[in-house]
N, C-alpha and C positions, 0 to 999 in steps of 0.2 A: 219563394223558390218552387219549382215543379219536378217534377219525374223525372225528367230531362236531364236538369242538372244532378239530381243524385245517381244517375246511371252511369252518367261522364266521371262521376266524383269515385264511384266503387269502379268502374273500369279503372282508372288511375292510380287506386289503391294496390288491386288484384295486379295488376303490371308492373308497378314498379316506377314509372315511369312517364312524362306526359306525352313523350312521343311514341312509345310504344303502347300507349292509350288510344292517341289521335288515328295509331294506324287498324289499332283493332277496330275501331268504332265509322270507319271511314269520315272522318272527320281532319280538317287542317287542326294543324297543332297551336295555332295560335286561338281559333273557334274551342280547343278544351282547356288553354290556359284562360281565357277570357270567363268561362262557366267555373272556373277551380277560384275565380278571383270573385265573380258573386258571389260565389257561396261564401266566402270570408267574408266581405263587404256585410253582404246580406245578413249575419250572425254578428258580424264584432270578434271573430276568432280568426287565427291563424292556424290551418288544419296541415300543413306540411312546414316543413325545414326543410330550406334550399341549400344544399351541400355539393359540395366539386362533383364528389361522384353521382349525384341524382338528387332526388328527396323522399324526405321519412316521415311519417306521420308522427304528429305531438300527439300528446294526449287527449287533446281536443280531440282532433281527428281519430283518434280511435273510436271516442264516444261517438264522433259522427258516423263513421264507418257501421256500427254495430246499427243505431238507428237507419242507416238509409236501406244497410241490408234486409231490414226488414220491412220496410215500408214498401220494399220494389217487389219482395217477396207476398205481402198481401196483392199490391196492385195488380199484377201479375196473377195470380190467384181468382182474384174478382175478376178479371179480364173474362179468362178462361171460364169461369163457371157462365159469364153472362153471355158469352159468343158460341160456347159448346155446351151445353147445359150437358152433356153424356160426359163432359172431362168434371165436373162438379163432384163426379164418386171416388175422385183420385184422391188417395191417402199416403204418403212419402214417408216410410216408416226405416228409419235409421239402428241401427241396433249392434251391439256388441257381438265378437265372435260364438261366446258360450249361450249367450242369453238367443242367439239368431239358430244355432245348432239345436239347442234341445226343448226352448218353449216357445219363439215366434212361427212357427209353423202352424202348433193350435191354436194359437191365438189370431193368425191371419183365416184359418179357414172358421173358425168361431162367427169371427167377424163378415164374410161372405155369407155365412146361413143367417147370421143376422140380419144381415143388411144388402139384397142378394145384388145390388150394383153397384154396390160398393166396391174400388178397382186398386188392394192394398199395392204401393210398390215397393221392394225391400231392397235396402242398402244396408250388408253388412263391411262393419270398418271396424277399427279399436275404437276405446271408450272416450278418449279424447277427441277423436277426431267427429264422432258421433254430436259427441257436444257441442264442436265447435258447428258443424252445422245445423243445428238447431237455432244455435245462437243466431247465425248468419242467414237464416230463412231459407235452406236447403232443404231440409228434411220438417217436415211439419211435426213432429215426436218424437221419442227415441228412446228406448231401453240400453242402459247401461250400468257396468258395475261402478263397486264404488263410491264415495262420496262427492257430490255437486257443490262447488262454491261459489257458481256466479251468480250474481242479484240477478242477470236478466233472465232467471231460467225458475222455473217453479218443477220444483224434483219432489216426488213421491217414492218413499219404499213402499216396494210391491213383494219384496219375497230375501229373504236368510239365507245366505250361500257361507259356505266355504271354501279354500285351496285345500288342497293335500300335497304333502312334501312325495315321491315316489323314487324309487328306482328299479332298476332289474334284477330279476332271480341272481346273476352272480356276482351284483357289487357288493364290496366288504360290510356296507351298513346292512345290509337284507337281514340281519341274524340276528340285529343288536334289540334289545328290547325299548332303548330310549335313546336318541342323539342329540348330543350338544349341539347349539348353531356353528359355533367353529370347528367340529367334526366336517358336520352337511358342507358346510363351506369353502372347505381344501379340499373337496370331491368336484371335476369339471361338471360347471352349471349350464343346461340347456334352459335356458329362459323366454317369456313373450319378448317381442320387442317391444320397446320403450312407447309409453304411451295408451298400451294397453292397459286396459281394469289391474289384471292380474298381475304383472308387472310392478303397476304402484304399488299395489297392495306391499308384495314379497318386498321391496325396496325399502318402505314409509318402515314397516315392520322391523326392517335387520337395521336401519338407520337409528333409530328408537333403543335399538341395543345396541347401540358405537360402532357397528360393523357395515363394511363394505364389500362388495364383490365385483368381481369382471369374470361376466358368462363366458365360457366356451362357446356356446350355440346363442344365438338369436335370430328370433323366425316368427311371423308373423301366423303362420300356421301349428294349432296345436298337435295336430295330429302327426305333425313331421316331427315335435317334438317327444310325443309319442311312443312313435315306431325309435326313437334315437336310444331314451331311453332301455325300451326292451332290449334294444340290440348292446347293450352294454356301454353306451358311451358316455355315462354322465348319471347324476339326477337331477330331479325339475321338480317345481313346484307349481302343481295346476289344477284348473277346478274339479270339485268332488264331481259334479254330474257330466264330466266327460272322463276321467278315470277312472270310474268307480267300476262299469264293467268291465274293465282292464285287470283289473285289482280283483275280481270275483272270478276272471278265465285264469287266472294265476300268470298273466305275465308281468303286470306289474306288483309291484311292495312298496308298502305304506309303512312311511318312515315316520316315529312317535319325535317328535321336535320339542325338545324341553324349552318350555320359558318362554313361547312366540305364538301370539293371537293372529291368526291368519282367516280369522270369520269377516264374514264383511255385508250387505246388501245393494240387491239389484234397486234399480231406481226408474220411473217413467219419468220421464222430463216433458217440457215444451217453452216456449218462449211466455215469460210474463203478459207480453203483450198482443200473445195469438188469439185471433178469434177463433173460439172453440169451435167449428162446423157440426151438425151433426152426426156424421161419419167420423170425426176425430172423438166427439161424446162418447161415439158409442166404441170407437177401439180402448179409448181409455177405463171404459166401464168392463170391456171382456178380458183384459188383463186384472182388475182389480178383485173383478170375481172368481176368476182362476186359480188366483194366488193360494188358495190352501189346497187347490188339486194338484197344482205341478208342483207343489211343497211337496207330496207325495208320493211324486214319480221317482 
């Protein structure tokens, strides 16, 4: 099989569809059915189910989906370092809202005095979606909260986080000295949206105790959730190192939550089967050394 066909194979994937493949790729649709039918041939699998409405990848197909995304992902890779040797210091660093806010900034310029051509680029997204392109050779790395469970992914903890439950100076809990989860809980929830570190976290946590919620608020951004907060519309539960100055200017209050572990850690990731670059060596090395300074901050 070549390049070729795994390119036709994740266009097809990514679309949905072999004619909305054939159209992205400027190809007839019969030239990407004939390439989607070697690669079956050529393996012994069947990587799609032909259904009325289109086709779905089997399981096979997923397996293969995850390997070709990354083989296109080196290839592509090597291309570029052998054609532009100056694109060889490019670093694709993926990363979570809290962990991109308050410690990849020293850790991207760490990495520039290290390394001084080294060209970090940053994508920050939630922690799932982070993952997901790691997996899919998007992002060469990735800082995320959390726990990691995919085999293709080699996840290190790099540092000890918390949530904090909060609300504003005039919600009823502000006074209480301890809260039941079914207190916090009939109070309107402003939440991450789904998908996020935090998010899982507060969910896995109140699931674990029989209990369910539907937020008032969901928002991708923590700071809107924030400012919602202080203005009285809710409590939220979100990380310590983005509330915690909130919580020292007295706009927000920190709610004592009886019976609910809401500690967690941040993790670097990368793909099992990434070649380490040196530039990726040494991002991986200025976050690990970091880890007991920004524990700090």
């Amino acid at each position: 099989m070549t390049i070729r066909h795994l390119r036709i194979f994740v266009a097809v994937c990514e679309d949905g569809s072999i004619t909305g493949a054939a159209r992205g790729l400027y190809m007839t649709q019969p030239a990407v059915s004939l390439a989607i039918r070697e690669l079956e041939e050529g393996y012994g699998l069947k990587l799609f189910d032909r259904l009325s409405r289109g086709i779905q990848l089997t399981g096979e197909g997923r397996r293969m989906l995850e390997y070709a995304s990354h083989v296109i992902s080196l290839f592509d890779e090597m291309e570029s370092a052998m054609k532009s040797p100056e694109a060889a210091g490019e670093l694709r660093i993926g990363s979570s809202l809290t962990i991109g806010a308050r410690l990849l900034p020293g850790y991207t310029q760490q990495l520039v005095r290290r390394c001084p051509g080294m060209k970090p680029r940053v994508f920050i997204d939630n922690s799932n979606n982070v993952i997901d392109s790691v997996i899919h050779g998007r992002r060469d790395v990735g800082l995320v909260e959390g726990a990691v469970r995919d085999d293709a992914l080699v996840a290190t903890a790099f540092m000890e986080d918390a949530l904090l439950a909060v609300c504003g100076r005039e919600n009823p809990l502000a006074a209480e000295i301890s809260v039941t989860i079914d207190r916090f809980l009939a109070q309107p929830l402003l939440l991450r949206e789904r998908g996020s570190g935090t998010r899982e976290l507060f969910q896995s946590a109140i699931t674990l105790m029989g209990k369910t919620c539907v937020p008032a608020w969901e928002s991708i951004s923590t700071t809107a959730l924030i400012h919602a907060v202080e203005a009285g519309c809710g409590v939220s539960v979100l990380p310590r190192r983005l509330v915690e100055e909130h919580i020292h200017a007295g706009k927000l209050l920190k709610i004592n939550l009886e019976n609910i572990d809401l500690r967690r850690s941040f993790f670097l990731i990368h793909h099992r089967n990434k070649y380490l670059s040196a530039g990726l060596k040494a991002f991986m090395s200025v976050v690990m050394e970091r880890r007991l300074c920004s524990q700090e901050q």
